[in-house]
C-alpha positions in Angstrom: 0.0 0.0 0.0 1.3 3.6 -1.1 0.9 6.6 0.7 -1.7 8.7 -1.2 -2.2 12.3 -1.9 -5.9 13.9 -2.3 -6.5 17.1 -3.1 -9.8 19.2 -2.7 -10.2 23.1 -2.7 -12.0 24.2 0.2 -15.7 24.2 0.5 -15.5 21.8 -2.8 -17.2 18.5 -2.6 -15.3 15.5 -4.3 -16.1 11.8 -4.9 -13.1 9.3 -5.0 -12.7 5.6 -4.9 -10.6 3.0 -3.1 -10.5 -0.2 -5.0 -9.0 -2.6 -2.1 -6.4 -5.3 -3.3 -4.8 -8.2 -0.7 -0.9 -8.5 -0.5 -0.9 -10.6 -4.4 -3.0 -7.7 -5.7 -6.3 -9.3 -6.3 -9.3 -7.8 -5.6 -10.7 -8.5 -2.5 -14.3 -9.3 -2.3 -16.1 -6.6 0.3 -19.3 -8.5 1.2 -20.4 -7.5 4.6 -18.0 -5.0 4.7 -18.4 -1.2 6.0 -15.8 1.1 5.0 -15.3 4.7 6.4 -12.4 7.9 5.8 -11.5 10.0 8.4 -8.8 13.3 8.0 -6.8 14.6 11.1 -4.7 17.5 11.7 -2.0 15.6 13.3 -2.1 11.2 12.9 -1.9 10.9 16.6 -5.4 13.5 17.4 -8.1 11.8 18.7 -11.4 10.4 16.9 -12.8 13.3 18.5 -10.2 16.0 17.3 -11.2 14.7 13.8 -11.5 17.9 10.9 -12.9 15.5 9.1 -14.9 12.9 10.6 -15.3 9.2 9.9 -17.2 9.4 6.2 -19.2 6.4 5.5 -17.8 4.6 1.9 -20.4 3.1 -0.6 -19.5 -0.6 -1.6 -22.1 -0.4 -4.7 -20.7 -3.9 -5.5 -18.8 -5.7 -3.8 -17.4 -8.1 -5.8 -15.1 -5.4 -7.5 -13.3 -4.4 -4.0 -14.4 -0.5 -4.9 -15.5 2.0 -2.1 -16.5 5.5 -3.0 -16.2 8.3 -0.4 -18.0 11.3 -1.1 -16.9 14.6 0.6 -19.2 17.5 1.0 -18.6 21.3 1.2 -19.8 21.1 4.8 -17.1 18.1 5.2 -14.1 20.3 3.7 -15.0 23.8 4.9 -12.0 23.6 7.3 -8.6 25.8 7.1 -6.7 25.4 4.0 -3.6 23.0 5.1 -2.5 19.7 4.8 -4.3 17.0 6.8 -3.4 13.4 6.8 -6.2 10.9 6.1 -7.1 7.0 6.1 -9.6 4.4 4.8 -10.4 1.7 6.9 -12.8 -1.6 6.4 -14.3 -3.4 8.8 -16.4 -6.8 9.5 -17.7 -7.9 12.2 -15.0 -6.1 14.0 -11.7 -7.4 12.4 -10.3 -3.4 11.1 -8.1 -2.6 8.2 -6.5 0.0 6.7 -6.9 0.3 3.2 -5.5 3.1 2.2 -3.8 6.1 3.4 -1.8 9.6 3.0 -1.7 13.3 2.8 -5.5 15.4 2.4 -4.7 18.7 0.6 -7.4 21.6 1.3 -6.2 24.3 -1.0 -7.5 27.9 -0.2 -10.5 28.5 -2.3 -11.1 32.1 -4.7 -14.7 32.8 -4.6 -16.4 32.9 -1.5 -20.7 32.9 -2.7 -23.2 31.9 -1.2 -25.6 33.3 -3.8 -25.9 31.2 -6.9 
């Protein structure tokens, strides 16, 4: 597994996916599986010191290891910065990190509420 880097502008919302391999690189199945992303200022803050906090993933289909996360404006209207981030899984209590790395919030331009 690779560290990632995401990048979002502030108050943005984004969709990305996860597609979760096992140490051979083969798709693992993610029947029964709940998936969720969380971003922290610092890796060792608390659950509760989250900027971002845990974000349920969509497993549309299993089969094809593939979560989506979507992140709303609401989620990313935090300081521009970099945040650090992970992805884990879980089933009936067994956790694993599927992916992790570096959350960009880059300062956004226009600052409307009227559209």
């Amino acid at each position: 597994m690779e560290e990632q880097t995401l990048e979002i502008f502030r108050r943005d919302y984004k969709t990305f996916t996860v597609t979760v391999k096992d140490g051979a690189g083969v798709v693992v199945d993610l029947t029964d599986y709940t998936a969720k992303f969380t971003a922290k200022l610092k890796p060792t803050d608390t659950d509760e010191q989250a900027k971002i906090s845990p974000v349920d993933g969509t497993i549309s289909n299993p089969a094809t290891g593939v979560i989506s996360f979507t992140l709303t404006s609401t989620d990313t209207d935090i300081p521009a910065g970099t945040y650090f981030f992970d992805v884990q899984i879980s089933k009936i209590g067994d956790v694993k990190t599927v992916a992790y790395g570096k959350l960009i919030i880059i300062q956004d331009i226009t600052v409307t509420t009227e559209w």
